[in-house]
C-alpha positions as CSV (number, residue, x, y, z in Angstrom):
1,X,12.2,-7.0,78.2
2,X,13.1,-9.1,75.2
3,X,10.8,-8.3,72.1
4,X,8.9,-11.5,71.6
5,X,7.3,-12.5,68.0
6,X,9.2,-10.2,65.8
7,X,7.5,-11.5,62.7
8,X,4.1,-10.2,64.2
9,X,4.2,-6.3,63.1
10,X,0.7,-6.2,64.7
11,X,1.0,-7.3,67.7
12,X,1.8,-5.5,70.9
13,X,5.0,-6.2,72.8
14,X,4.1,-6.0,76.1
15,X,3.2,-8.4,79.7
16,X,0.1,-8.8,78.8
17,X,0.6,-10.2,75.5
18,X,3.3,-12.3,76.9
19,X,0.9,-13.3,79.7
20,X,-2.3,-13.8,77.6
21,X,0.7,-16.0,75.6
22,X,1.0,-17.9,78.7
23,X,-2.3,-18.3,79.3
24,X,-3.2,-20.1,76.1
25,X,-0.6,-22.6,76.5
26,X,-2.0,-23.4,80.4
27,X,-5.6,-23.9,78.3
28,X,-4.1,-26.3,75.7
29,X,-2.1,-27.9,78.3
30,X,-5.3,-28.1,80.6
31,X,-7.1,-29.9,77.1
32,X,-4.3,-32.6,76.9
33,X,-4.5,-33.0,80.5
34,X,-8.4,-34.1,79.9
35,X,-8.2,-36.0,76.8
36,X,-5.2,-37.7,78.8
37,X,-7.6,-38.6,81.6
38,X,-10.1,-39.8,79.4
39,X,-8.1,-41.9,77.5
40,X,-6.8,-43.2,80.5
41,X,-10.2,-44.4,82.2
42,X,-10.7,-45.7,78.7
43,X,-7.5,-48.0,78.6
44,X,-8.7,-49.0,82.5
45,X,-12.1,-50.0,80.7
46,X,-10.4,-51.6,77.9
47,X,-8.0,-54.3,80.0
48,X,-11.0,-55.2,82.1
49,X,-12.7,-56.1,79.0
50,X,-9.9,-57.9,78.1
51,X,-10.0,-60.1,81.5
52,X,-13.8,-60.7,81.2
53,X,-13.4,-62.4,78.3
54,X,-10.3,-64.4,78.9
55,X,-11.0,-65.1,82.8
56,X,-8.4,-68.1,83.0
57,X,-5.4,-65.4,83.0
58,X,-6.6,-64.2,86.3
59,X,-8.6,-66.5,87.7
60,X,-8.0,-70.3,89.1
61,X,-11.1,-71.3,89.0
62,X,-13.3,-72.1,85.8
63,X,-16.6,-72.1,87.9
64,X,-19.3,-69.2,87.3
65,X,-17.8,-67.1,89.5
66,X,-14.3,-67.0,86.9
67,X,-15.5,-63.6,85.6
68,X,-16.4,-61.8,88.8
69,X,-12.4,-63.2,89.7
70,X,-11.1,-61.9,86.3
71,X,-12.5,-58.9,87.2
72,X,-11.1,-58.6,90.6
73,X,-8.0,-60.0,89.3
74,X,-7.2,-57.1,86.4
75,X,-8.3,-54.3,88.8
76,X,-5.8,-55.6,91.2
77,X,-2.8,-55.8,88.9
78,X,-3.9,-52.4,87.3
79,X,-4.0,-50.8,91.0
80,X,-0.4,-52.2,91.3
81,X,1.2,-50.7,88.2
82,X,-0.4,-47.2,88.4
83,X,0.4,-47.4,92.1
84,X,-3.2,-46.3,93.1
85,X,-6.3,-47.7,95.2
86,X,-8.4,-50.7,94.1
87,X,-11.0,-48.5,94.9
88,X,-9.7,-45.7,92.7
89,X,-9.3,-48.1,89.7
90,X,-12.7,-49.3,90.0
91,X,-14.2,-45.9,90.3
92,X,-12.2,-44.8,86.9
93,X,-13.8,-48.4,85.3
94,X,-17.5,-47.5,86.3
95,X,-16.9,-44.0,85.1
96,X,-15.9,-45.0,81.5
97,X,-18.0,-47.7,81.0
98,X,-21.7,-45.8,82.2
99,X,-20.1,-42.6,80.4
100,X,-19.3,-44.7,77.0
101,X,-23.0,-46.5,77.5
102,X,-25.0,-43.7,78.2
103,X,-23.5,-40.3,77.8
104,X,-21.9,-40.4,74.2
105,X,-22.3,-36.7,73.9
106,X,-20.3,-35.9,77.1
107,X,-17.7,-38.5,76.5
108,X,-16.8,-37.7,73.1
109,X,-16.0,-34.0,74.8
110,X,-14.0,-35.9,77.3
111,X,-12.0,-38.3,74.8
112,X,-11.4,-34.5,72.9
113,X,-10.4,-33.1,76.4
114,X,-13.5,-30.2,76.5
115,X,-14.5,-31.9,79.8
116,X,-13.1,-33.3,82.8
117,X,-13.3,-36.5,84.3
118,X,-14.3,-35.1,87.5
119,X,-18.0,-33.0,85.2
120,X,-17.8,-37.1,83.7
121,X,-18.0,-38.7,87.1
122,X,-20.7,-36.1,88.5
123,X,-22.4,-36.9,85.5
124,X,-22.3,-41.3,86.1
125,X,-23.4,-40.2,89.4
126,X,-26.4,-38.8,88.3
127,X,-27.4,-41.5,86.2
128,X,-27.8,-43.5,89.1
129,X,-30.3,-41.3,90.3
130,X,-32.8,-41.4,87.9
131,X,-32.4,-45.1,86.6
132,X,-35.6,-47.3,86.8
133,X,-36.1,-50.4,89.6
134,X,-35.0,-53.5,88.9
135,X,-38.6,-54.7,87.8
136,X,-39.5,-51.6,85.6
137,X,-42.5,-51.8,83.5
138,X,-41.7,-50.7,79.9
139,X,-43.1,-47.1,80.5
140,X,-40.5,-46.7,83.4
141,X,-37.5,-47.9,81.0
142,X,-38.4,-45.6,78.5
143,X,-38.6,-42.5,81.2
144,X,-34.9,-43.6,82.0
145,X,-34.0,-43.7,78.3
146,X,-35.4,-40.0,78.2
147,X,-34.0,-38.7,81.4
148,X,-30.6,-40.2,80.1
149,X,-31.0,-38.7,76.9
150,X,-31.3,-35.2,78.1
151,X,-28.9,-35.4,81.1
152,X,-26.2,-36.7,77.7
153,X,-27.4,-33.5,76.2
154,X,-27.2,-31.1,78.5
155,X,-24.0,-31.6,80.2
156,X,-22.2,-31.8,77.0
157,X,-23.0,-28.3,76.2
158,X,-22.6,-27.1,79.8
159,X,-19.0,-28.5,79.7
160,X,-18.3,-26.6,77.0
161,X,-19.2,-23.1,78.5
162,X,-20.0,-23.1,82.2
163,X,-17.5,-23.7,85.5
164,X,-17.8,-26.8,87.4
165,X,-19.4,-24.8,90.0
166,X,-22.3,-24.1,87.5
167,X,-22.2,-27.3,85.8
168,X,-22.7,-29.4,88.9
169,X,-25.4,-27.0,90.0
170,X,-27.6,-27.5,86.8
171,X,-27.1,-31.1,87.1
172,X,-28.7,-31.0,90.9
173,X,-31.5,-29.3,89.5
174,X,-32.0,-31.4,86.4
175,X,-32.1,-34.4,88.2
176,X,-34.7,-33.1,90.8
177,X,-36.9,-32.7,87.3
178,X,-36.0,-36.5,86.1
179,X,-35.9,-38.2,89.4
180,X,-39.4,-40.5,89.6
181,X,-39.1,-41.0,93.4
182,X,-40.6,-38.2,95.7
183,X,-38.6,-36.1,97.8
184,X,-38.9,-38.7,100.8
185,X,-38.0,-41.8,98.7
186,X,-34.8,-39.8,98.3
187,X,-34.3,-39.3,101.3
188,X,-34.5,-43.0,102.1
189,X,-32.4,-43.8,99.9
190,X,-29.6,-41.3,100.3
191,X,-30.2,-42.7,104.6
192,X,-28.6,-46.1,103.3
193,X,-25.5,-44.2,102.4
194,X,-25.0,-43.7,106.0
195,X,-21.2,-43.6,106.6
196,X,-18.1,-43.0,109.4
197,X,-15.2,-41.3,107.7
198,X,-11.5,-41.5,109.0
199,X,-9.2,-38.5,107.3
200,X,-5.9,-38.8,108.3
201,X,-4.3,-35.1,108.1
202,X,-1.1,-35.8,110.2
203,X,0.5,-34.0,113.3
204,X,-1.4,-36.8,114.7
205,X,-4.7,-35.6,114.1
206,X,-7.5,-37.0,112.5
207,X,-11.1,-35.8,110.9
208,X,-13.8,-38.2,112.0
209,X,-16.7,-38.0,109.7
210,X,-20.4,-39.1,110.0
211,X,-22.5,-38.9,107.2
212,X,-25.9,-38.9,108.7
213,X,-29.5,-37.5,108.5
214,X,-29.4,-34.0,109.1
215,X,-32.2,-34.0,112.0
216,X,-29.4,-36.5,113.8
217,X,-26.4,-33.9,113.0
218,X,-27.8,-30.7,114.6
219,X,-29.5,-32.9,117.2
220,X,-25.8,-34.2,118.1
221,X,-24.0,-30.8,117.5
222,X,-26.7,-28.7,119.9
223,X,-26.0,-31.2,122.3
224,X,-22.2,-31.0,122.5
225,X,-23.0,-27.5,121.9
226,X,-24.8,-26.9,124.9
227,X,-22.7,-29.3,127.2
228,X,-19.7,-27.2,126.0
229,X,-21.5,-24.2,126.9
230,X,-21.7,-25.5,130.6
231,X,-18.6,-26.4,131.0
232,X,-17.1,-23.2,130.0
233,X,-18.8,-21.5,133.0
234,X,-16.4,-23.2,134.9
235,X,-13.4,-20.5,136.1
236,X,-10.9,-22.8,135.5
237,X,-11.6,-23.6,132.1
238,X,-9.2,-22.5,129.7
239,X,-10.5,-24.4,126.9
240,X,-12.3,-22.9,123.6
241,X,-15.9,-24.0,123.2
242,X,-14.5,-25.7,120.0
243,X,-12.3,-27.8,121.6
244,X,-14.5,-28.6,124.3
245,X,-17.3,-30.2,122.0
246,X,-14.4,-31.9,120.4
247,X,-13.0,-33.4,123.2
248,X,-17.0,-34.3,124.1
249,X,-17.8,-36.3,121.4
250,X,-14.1,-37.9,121.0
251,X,-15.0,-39.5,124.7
252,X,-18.6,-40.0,123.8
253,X,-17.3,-41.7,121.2
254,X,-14.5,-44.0,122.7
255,X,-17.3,-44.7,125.6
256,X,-15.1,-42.7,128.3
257,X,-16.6,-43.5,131.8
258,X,-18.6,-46.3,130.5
259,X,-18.6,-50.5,130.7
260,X,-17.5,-50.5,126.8
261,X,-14.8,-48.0,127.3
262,X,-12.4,-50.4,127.7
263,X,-13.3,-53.3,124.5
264,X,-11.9,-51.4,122.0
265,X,-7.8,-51.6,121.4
266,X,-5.4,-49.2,119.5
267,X,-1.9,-51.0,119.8
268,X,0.9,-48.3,120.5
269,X,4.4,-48.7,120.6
270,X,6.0,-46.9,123.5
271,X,10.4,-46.7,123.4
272,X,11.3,-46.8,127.1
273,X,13.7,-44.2,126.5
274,X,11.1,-41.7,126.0
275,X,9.2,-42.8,129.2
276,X,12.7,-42.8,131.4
277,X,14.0,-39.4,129.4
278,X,17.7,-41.9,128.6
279,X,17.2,-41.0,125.5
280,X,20.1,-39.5,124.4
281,X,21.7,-41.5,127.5
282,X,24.6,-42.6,125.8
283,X,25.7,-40.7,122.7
284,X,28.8,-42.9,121.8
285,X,25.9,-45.6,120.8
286,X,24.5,-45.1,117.6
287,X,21.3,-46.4,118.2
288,X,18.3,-45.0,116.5
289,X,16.3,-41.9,117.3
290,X,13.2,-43.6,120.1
291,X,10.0,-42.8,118.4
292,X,6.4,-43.3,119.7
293,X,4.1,-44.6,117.2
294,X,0.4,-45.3,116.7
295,X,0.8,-48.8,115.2
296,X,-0.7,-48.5,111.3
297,X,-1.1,-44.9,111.0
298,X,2.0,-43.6,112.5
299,X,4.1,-41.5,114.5
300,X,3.0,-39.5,117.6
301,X,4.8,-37.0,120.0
302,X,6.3,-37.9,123.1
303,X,4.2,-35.8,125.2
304,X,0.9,-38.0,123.8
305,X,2.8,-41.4,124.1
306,X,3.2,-40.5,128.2
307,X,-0.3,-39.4,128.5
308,X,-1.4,-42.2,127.1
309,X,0.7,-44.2,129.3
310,X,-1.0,-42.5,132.5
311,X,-4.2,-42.8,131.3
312,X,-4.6,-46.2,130.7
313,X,-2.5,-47.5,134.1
314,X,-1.2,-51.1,132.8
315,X,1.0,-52.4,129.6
316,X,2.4,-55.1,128.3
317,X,5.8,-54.9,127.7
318,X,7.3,-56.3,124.4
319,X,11.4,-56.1,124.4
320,X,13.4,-55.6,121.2
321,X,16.8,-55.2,120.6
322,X,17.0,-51.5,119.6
323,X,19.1,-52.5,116.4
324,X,18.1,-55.8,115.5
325,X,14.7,-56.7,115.6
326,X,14.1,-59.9,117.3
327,X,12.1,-62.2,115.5
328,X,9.5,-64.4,118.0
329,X,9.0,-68.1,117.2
330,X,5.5,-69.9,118.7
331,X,5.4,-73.3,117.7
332,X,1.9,-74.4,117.0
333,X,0.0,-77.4,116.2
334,X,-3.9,-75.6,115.5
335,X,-4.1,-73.5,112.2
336,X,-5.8,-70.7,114.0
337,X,-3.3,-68.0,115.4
338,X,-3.3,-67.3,119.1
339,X,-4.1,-63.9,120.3
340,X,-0.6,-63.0,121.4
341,X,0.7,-64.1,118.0
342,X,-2.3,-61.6,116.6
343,X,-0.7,-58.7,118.8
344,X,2.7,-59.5,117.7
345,X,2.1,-59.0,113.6
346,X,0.3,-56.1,114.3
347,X,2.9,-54.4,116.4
348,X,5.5,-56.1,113.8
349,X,3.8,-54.8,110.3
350,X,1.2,-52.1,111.7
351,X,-0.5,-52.1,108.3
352,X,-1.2,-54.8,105.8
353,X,1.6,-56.4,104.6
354,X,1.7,-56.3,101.4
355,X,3.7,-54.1,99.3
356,X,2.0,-50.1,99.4
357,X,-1.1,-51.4,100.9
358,X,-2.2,-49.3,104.3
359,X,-5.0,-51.4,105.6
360,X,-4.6,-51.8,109.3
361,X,-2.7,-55.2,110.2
362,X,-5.9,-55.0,113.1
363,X,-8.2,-55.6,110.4
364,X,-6.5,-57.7,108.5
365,X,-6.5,-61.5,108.2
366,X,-3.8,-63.7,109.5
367,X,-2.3,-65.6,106.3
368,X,0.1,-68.4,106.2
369,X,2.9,-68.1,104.0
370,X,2.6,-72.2,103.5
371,X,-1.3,-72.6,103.2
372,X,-2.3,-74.8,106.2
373,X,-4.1,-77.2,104.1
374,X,-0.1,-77.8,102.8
375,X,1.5,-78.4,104.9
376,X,2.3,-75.1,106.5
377,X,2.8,-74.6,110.2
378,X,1.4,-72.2,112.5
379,X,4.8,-70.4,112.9
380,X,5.4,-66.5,114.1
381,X,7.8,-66.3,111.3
382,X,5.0,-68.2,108.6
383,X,2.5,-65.8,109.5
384,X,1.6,-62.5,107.7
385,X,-1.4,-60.2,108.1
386,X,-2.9,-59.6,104.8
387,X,-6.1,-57.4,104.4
388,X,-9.5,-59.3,103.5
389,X,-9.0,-58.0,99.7
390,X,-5.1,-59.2,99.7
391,X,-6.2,-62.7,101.5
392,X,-9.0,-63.7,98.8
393,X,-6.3,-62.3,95.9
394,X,-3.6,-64.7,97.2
395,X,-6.0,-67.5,97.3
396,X,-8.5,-67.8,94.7
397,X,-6.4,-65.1,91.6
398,X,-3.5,-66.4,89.9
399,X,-0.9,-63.1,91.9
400,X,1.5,-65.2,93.9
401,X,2.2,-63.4,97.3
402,X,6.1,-64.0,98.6
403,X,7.2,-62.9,101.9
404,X,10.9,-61.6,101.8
405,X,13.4,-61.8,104.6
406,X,12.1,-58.8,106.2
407,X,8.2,-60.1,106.0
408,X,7.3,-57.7,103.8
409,X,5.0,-59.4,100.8
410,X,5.9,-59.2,96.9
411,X,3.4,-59.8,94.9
412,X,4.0,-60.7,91.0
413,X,0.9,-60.6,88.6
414,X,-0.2,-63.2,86.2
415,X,1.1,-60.0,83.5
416,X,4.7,-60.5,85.2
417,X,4.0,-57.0,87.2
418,X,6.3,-56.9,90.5
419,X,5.8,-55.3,93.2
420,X,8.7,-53.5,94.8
421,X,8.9,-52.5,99.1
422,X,8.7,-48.9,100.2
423,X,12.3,-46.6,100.1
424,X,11.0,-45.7,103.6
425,X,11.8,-46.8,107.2
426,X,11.4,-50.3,108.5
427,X,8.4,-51.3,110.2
428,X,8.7,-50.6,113.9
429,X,10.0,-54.0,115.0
């Protein structure tokens, strides 16, 4: 090895100090990487400011609700040019304003990168848990003040010394001294959080997560449990009791064997060359590879896409041309789309379709590309789904939404910000 600082005379010239060399840098890197962050939510905070006081950039309406608009308006455009989440930009804006409001001491480590945004956001959180009703006597606002005060206190020393593992563990228990409500008003509250989860982890599987009381969870786990148990009795089972309560509750669920199983659609897109096995039928053709696909999420294997096929018994068939994609045109003289026209954008887009937004095109709104109060016509080809956040964006925010030739949506920002499509595939039609 190399000798390394040969104006040290003092120093030993070995791995480890080459690795405790290392090491140092990863901290101060680790320090910029936090101050970065900081600063970052800061800037956020700082152009939302920005729109709340000027609300006529975003907004089209001068009306009381202008500011709310503004707001909606910067997140939007912010979401856009970091290429992140609404949601995620918003988070980041509550953050930095409750941490600049009420947790100087802990935000002034953050801004010099001595604590993470992630000890800052478990930190807001906590706030919320010991703030004062919304008709607190003066007594009540003072106890918030206090309980503020010391959660400001002690988790900027903890971030200065303990792991996040510690840090968020003394916050649990400090709050549990602050909070005013009892243990069951707690509870009550943290009940309204109630939730369903969808984690997409691909190979065409899917965590689906219920936040729920726990007296509900064990209640529902003993019983798949025990019906799991049961069935494994059975000789000819060669399932694992783990995937028997998982294929339980997936057909509890989706209402298997009941009068509701059948009200609830998932569109999927089935080439018949993988149900006829022509696939590769005529290789002088250059045609492209037949895929199945879960429409909005994506791709699933063959093998699923014919067992799907068998299970439900009856399709509808929609032909393309497997190179072109044929564009359907349905005159119509209501403003409302019909159902078929529905099915058709959501087989056409799958997800929302507006530049990098994956909001299911099934949940989306159907929005004309001429607004019907214009003039516009109920057209296949003047019709785009856009997600309830997209749709209210496009109409009441100053972002002009522009389909291209393809239908996919570019949206350009009242700060000139342009949205560019996705270097990916197509959509699937």
């Amino acid at each position: 090895m190399e000798p390394w600082f040969d104006d040290v005379d003092d120093r030993p010239r070995d791995a480890a100090f080459v690795v405790e060399s290392v090491l140092v840098d990863l901290q101060c890197a680790d320090i910029d990487l936090n101050r970065h962050a900081a600063s970052r939510a800061a800037r956020i905070a700082d152009a939302v400011a920005l729109a709340r006081r000027n609300p006529e950039l975003y907004a089209l309406s001068t009306d009381v609700d202008a500011v709310d608009l503004a707001e909606r308006g910067a997140i939007f455009d912010i979401a856009l040019r970091l290429k992140s989440s609404e949601d995620y930009v918003r988070g980041q804006l509550h953050v930095a304003e409750q941490a600049q409001a009420h947790l100087p001491m802990l935000w002034r480590n953050a801004r010099d990168g001595f604590a993470s945004m992630y000890l800052v956001s478990h930190a807001v959180g906590a706030l919320l848990k010991v703030r004062a009703p919304a008709a607190a006597s003066k007594a009540e606002r003072e106890a918030e003040r206090e309980a503020f005060r010391r959660i400001d206190e002690a988790t900027a020393e903890w971030s200065l010394t303990c792991t996040p593992q510690l840090f968020l563990q003394r916050l649990r228990r400090l709050v549990d001294k602050l909070m005013p409500e009892s243990p069951s008003g707690r509870h009550a509250k943290a009940v309204r959080d109630r939730r369903v989860v969808l984690d997409h982890r691909g190979e065409g599987m899917t965590w689906f997560g219920l936040l729920i009381s726990t007296e509900e969870a064990v209640a529902a786990y003993q019983r798949a449990d025990e019906s799991a148990k049961k069935l494994q009795q059975d000789p000819n089972e060669c399932r694992t009791r783990a995937q028997i309560r998982a294929d339980l509750c997936s057909e509890w669920l989706r209402g298997i064997g009941t009068s509701t199983a059948v009200q609830t659609k998932v569109f999927i897109t089935i080439p018949v060359q993988l149900l006829s096995g022509d696939a590769d039928a005529d290789a002088n053709v250059a045609l492209p590879e037949p895929q199945a696909e879960l429409v909005g999420h994506g791709p699933i294997d063959p093998l699923t896409a014919k067992q799907i096929l068998l299970d439900i018994g009856a399709f509808r068939r929609v032909i393309v041309d497997p190179i072109d994609s044929v564009i359907l045109d349905m005159e119509r003289r209501s403003r409302r789309a019909t159902p078929a026209q529905k099915n058709w954008l959501i087989l056409q887009h799958g997800t929302c379709a507006r530049d990098g937004c994956t909001r299911l095109a099934q949940q989306s709104d159907i929005d004309h590309e001429i607004p019907w109060s214009q003039g516009g016509k109920t057209n296949i080809d003047e019709l785009r789904p856009l997600c309830p956040r997209d749709h209210v964006n496009r109409h009441l925010t100053r972002a002009v939404y522009r389909s291209r030739p393809d239908r996919t949506v570019e949206v350009t920002t009242p700060t000139g910000h342009r949205t560019r499509p996705p270097t990916s595939a197509a959509p699937p039609f």
